[in-house]
VEXKOL-967443 format. One line per field, with one value per residue (C-alpha): residue in three letters; x, y, z. Coordinates in steps of 0.001 Angstrom, whole numbers, plus 500000, padded with zeros to 6 digits. Each point is the difference from the previous one (the first is absolute). Layout:
N
res: (ALA|...) $
x: (X|...) $
y: (Y|...) $
z: (Z|...) $
END
This chain:
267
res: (UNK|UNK|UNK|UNK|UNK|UNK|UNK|UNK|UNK|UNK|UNK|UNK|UNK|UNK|UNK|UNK|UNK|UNK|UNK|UNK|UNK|UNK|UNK|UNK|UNK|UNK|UNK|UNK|UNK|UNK|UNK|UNK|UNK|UNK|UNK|UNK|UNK|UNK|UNK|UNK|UNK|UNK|UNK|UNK|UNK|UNK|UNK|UNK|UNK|UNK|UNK|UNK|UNK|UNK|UNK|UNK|UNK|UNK|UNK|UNK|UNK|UNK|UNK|UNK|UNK|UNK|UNK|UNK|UNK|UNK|UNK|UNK|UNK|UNK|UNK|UNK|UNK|UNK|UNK|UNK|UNK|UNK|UNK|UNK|UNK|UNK|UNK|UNK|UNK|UNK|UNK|UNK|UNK|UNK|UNK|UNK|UNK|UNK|UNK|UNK|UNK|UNK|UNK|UNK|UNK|UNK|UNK|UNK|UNK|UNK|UNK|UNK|UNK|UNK|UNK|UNK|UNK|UNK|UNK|UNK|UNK|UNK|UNK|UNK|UNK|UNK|UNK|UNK|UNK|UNK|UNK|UNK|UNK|UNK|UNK|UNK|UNK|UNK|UNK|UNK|UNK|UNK|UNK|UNK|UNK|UNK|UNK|UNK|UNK|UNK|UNK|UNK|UNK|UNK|UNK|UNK|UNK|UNK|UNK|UNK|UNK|UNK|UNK|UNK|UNK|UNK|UNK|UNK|UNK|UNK|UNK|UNK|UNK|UNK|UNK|UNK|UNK|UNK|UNK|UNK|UNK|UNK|UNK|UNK|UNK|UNK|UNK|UNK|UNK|UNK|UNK|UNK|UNK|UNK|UNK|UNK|UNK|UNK|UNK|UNK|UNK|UNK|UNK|UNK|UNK|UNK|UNK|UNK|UNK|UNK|UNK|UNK|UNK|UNK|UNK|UNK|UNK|UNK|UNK|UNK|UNK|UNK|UNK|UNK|UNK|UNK|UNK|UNK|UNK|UNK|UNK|UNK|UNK|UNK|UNK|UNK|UNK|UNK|UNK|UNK|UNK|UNK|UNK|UNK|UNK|UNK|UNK|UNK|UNK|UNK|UNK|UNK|UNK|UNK|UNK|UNK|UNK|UNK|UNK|UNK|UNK|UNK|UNK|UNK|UNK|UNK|UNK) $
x: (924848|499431|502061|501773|499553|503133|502321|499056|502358|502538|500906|503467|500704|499290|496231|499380|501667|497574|496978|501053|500287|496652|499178|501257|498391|496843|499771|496630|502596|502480|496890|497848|503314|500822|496629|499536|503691|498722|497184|501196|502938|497663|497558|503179|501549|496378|497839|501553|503633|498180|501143|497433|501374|503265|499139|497891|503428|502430|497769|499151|503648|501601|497299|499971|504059|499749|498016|501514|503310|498540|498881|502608|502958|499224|497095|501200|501327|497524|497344|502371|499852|496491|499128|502513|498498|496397|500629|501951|496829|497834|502202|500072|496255|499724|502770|497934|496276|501677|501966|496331|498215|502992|500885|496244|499794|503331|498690|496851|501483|503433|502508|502923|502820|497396|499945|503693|501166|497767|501299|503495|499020|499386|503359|501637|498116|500402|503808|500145|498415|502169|502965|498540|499401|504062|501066|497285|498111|495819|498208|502629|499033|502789|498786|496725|500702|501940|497587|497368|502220|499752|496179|499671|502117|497774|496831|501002|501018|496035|498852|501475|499041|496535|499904|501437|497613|496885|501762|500072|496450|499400|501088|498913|497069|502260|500309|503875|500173|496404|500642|503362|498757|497070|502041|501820|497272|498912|503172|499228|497214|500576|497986|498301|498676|499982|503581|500872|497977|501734|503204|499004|498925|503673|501701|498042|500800|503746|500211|498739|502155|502877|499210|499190|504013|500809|498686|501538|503290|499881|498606|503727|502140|497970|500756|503654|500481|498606|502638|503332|498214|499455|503781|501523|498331|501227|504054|499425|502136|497231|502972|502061|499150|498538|497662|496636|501598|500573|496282|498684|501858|498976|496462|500442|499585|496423|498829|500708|498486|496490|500591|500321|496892|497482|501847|499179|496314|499423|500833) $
y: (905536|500178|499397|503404|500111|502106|496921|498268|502369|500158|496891|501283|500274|503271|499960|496919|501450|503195|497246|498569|503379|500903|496772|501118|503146|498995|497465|500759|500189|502414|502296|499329|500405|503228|501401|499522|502071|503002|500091|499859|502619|502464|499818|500562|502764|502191|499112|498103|498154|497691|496764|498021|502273|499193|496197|500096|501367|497923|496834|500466|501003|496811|498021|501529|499927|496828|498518|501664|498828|496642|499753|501763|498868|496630|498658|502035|496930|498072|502781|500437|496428|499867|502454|499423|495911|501364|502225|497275|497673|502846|500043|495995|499777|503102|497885|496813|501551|501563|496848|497911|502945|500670|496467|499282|503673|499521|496830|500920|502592|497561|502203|497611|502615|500871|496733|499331|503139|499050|496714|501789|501962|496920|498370|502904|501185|495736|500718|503122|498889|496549|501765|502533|496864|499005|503460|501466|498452|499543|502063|502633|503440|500482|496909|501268|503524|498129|498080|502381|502102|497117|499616|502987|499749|497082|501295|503360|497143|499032|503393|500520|496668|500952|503251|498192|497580|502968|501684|497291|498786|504073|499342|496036|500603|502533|497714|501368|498566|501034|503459|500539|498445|502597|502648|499361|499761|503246|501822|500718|502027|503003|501772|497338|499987|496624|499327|502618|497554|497097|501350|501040|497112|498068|502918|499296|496403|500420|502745|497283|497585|501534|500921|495871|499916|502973|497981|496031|502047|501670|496203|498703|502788|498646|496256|501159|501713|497324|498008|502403|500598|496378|499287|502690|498875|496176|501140|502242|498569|500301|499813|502623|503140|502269|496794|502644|503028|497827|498298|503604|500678|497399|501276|503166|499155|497931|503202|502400|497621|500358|503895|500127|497580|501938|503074|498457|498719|503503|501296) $
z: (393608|496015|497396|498874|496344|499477|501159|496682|498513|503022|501974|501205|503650|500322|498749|502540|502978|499161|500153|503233|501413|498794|501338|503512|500035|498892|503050|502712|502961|498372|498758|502744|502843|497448|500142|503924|499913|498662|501308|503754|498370|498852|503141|502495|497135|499659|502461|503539|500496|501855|501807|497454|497126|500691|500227|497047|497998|501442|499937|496166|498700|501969|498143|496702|499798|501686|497482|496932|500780|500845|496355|498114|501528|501689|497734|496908|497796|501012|498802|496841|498872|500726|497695|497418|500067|499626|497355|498132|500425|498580|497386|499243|500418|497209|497501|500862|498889|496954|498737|500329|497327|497968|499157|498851|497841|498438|499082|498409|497916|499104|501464|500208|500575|502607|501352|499469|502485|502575|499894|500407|502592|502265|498743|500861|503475|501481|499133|501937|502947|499491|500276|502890|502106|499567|501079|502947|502044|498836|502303|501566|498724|497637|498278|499773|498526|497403|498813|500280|497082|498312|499976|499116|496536|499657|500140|498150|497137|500631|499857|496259|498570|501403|498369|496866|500018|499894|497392|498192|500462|498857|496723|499343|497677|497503|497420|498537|496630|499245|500934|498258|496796|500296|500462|497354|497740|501417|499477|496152|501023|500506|503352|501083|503544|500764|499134|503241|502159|498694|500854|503348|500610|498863|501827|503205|499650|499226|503092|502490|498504|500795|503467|500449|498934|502182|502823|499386|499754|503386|500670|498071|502475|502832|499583|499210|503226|502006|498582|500621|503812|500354|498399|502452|502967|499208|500121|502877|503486|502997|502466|499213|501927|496297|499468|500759|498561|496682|500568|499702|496871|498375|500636|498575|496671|500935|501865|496748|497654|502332|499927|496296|499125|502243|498426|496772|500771|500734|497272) $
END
């Protein structure tokens, strides 16, 4: 089975238990037993209620429901943390190639704010999983939707400085004091074309400047949120009875943070 995209937006219960029945339905017995079903159905229906009709119908409904409930309501959590554990590992192996190429291009171009959030990102991420491992148990599914949320802040956090870092490395060779003092110089001319270029040149600059601080502040909100989640989790009592219904609150905020930076690298 592939990884559904549309869970990197939506890891609550809901959106896995639709995977795992997807899973289920999508299994060769429970098409092939459904198939055989109404095949025999519609041959003994139009045709002849035959004895091999018949069989053909009963045979392939008892082994298409047989095997759907086999998967969905036997095997289903095992299918669930399955999937959820892949798609986590997707995501780590993702975080892992972009932290190799980011480091080295934030480097080259001396982006130490650059460097200094994705430093804070790993802080931050080790803590969450640190105090993950105190509360649930590494490997259970629960465990592993949380900290797939959590990979996912991270690598959105990646995704910006990445974008930062091109935007950046768009505007490296405008030399700033160079064209302001020209501009200047310009400016007691009156109507001269290359003044316009000039400043739409500075403009251009200043314009992708301030989308490379649009995007370490959603980067700042990001590393702030990881804290409060990771703060929340720590005081929350796994043996009182609301210990998952507070777990999933605390995950709220993680889940709207993803939903608002793909809303925002869309835009």
């Amino acid at each position: 089975m592939s990884l559904d995209k549309r869970l990197s937006r939506d890891l609550s219960p809901a959106a896995v238990k639709k995977a795992v029945l997807a899973n289920a339905t999508q299994q060769p017995l429970t098409v092939y037993g459904t198939a055989t079903a109404l095949l025999g159905g519609a041959f003994a229906v139009l045709i002849n209620p035959s004895v091999i009709a018949l069989s053909a119908l009963g045979l392939g409904a008892t082994v298409g429901l047989g095997s759907w409930i086999w998967e969905f309501a036997v095997k289903g959590s095992d299918h669930a943390n399955d999937f959820v554990h892949r798609y986590r590992k997707e995501l780590e192996h993702r975080r892992q190639e972009a932290l190799e190429s980011l480091v080295s291009e934030l480097t080259s171009i001396g982006d130490q704010e650059g460097l200094r959030q994705i430093h804070s990102f790993r802080t931050k991420y080790d803590i969450f999983v640190d105090v993950l491992d105190r509360k649930l148990t590494p490997g259970e599914l629960t465990y592993n939707r949380y900290l797939s949320i959590a990979e996912q802040v991270f690598l959105g956090g990646l995704d910006n400085l990445e974008s930062a870092a091109i935007a950046l490395k768009s505007i490296s060779a405008i030399d700033v004091k160079h064209l302001e003092s020209e501009i200047g110089r310009l400016q007691q001319s009156a109507g001269s074309e290359k003044l316009q270029i000039l400043e739409d040149r500075l403009k251009l600059r200043n314009e992708q400047i301030e989308r490379v601080e649009a995007l370490m502040l959603n980067n700042e909100k990001a590393l702030t949120q990881l804290d409060q989640v990771s703060t929340k989790i720590a005081t929350i009592n796994t043996q009182q009875g609301r210990s998952q219904m507070d777990l999933e609150d605390a995950m709220k905020e993680l889940r709207r943070l993803i939903q608002r930076a793909d809303n925002y690298s869309e835009s």
